[in-house]
Structure formats: C-alpha cells, structure tokens
N, C-alpha and C positions, 0 to 999 in steps of 0.2 A: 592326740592333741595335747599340746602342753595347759597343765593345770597348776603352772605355780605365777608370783607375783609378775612382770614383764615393767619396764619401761614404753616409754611412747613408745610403739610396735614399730620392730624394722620392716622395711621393705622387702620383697621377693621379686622380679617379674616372672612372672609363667603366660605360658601359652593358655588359652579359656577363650569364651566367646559371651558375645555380647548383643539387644536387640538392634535389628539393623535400625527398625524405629522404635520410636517409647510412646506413639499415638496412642494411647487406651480405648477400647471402645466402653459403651454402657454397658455397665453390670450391677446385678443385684447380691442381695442376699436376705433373708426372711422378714427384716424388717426394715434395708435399707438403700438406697438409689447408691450409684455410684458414676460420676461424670464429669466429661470437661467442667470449667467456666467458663461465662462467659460476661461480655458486659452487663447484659441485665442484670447479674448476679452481684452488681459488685456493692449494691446498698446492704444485702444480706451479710455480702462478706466481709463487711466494714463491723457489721455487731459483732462477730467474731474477735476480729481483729483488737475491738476496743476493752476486751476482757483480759485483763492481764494473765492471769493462771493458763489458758492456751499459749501466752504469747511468751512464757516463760518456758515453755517448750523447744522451743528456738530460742533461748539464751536472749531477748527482745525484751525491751517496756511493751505497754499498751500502745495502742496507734489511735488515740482519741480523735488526730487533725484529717482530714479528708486526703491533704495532700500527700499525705506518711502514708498510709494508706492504700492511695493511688498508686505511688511508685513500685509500694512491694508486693503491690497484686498483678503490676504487667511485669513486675523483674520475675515473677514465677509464671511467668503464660507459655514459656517457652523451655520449664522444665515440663516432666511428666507426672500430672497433679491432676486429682482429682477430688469434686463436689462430694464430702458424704452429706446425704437428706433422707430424713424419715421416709419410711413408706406410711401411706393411710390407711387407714383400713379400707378405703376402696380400690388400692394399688396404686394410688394416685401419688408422685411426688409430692412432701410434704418440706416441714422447714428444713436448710441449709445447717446441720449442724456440727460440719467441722471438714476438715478435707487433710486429702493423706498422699503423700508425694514421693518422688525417689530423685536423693540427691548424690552426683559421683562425684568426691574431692580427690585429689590428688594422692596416690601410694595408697588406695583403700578402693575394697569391694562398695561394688553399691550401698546405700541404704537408705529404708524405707522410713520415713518421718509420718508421725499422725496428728491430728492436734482436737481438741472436740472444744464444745464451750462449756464453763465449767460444770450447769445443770446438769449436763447430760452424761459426768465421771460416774463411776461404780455401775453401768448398766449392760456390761459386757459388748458397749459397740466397738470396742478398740478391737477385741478381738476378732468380733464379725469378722472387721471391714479387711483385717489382715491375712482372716482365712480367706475371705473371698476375694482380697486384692493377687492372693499370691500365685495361685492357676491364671490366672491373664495372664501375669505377666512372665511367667516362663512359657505361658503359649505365645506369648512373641513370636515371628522368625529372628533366627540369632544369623551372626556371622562372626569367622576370625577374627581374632585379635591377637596381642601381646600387650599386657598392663601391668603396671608395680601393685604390688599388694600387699596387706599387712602377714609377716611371717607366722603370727600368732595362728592364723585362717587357714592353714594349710595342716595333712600330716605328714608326716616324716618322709613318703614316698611320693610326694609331692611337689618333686623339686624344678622340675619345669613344665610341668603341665598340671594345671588343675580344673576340675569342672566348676563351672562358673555358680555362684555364690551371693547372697546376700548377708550382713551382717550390723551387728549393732555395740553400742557401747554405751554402756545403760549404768546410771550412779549405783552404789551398790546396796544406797540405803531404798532405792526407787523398785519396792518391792512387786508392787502392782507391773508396771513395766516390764519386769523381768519374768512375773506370770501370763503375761499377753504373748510374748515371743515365743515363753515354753509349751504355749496352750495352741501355737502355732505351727510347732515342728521346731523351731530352734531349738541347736544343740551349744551350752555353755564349754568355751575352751579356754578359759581363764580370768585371771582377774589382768588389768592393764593401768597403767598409768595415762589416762588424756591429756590433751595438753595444756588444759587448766593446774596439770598436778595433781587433779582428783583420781582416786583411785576407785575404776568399773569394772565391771563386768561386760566380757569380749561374749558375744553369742554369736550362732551364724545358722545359717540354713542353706542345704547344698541341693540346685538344679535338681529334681528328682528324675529328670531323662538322662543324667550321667552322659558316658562317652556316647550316647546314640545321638546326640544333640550334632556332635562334630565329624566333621569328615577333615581329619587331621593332613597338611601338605606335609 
C-alpha cells in the first residue's frame, strides 16, 4: 500500500461485490442495542441532533428547528443506519445515544460514519459499536459488481479486481478516530489530500471472507 503524501485519490474501477441489501437486523454488544429508527424515535433523535459536537461530525451546525431536523432524519431512513442505545442493566433498551451509518459516494469504497452525544466521548462506545457493527455487515449476502474506487485502497496487484472494502478518511490531528478504526482492524495506507485540502489519513479494512465471498463470471 502506498504510504506517502497523495492528492484527492484517483479513481480505479475493479471488479468486488457489494450487499444485495444494507437492511441491518438488531445487534448487540456488551453494553449496547443496536437498530433501525423509527418514528417514535425521532424526539430522542432530535436531542442528538441539537448538540453541535456530534453534528460536527458530519461537517453540519446543530439542528435546534424541528423542521431541520425533520428532514435530515427521513433524508437518512433510506440509507443503512442504525439506533446506538445503552443497554440497562436489566438488558432492557436504555437512552438513544448516538447512531452509526454507511454512506456510498461516488469513486470511493463504502464508509462507516458514527456520531454519539457529546457526554458519552471517551467511553470506548465508538469502538464497541464498530466492532460489533462490522460482522453484520459483511454477513450480508453480497452480489457482483464493478465500481470506481479510490487508487490509494488497492495494492499493487490489484488491478482489476479487488475484494470488497471499507475505508476512512480521518483529520490527521483527530487522534481518537484514527484509534477506533485501528482498534477495529483498520490497516492505515496513507496520508491523502480531501477535498477541503485538508490533509488525512486513508485507512481501510478488507472483507475478511476474501475471494470466498465471490464466484467470479
């Protein structure tokens, strides 16, 4: 993998695969729910919303109006997102305190976005939720594809086919971040230029079913 400076990362297309759906079911992990939302949820998910520090996670102000809000909790109902909520100690779902998503943009592998409220930073749930998030979702059923990709994400023998990936692009002073993914299995392959101009760090994590996943035409 390349490990020196990059501009905004060229494209590649390779042949990889991808989930046929991205429906999540409920999952746990030792101390937290993990699930759709749903409308009941959405006064919970408005306190979120209205804390700036999650919402600067998403490059976003705060969403104090109802109807700001409103919008950006049904514009996300139809990505693949999920409810993190404490467990209680009677195993009982407890408060709504942050939710964790995967968003595909164009010429880029997946990637997983998380956001919590800000009481609840330094207590190791980012990482939980990313251990536990990441067995779902490579237990997906996948299917063929062909997608453009960032070159940076590939290695050298890699040139039109690769096994499918997630990856990140993380500030490079956003130190905490960059120990969640590595605490996660992410492997760092460079530093990159975003396209604010800021200069990140490229990390990624590869399907661990490799070539078993595909039955290549």
């Amino acid at each position: 993998m390349a490990t020196t400076l990059s501009s905004t990362p060229s494209s590649v297309e390779v042949l990889t695969t991808q989930p046929v759906h991205q429906n999540l079911p409920r999952f746990s992990s030792e101390r937290l729910f993990f699930r759709s939302l749903f409308e009941s949820d959405f006064e919970a998910y408005h306190l979120l919303l209205k804390q700036p520090e999650p919402m600067c996670g998403y490059g976003l102000d705060a969403m104090t109006e109802t109807k700001t809000a409103r919008l950006w909790f049904n514009q996300l109902q139809d990505k693949t997102r999920v409810g993190i909520f404490l467990k209680n100690s009677d195993e009982r779902e407890g408060e709504l305190i942050g939710e964790g998503l995967v968003l595909k943009m164009d010429k880029q592998w997946p990637r997983v976005h998380y956001v919590f409220k800000k009481e609840y930073w330094g207590h190791g749930y980012a990482t939980e939720f990313l251990k536990a998030f990441l067995p779902v979702w490579w237990g997906l059923p996948r299917e063929n594809t062909s997608i453009l990709v960032e070159e940076i994400s590939l290695d050298s023998q890699e040139k039109h086919k690769a096994t499918e990936r997630l990856c990140a692009e993380i500030e490079m002073d956003n130190k905490a971040n960059q120990k969640v993914v590595e605490k996660a299995g992410y492997k760092f392959c460079g530093e990159v230029k975003n396209q604010g101009k800021e200069i990140c760090a490229f990390w990624r994590i590869i399907c661990p079913k490799k070539e078993e996943t595909v039955s290549w035409c």
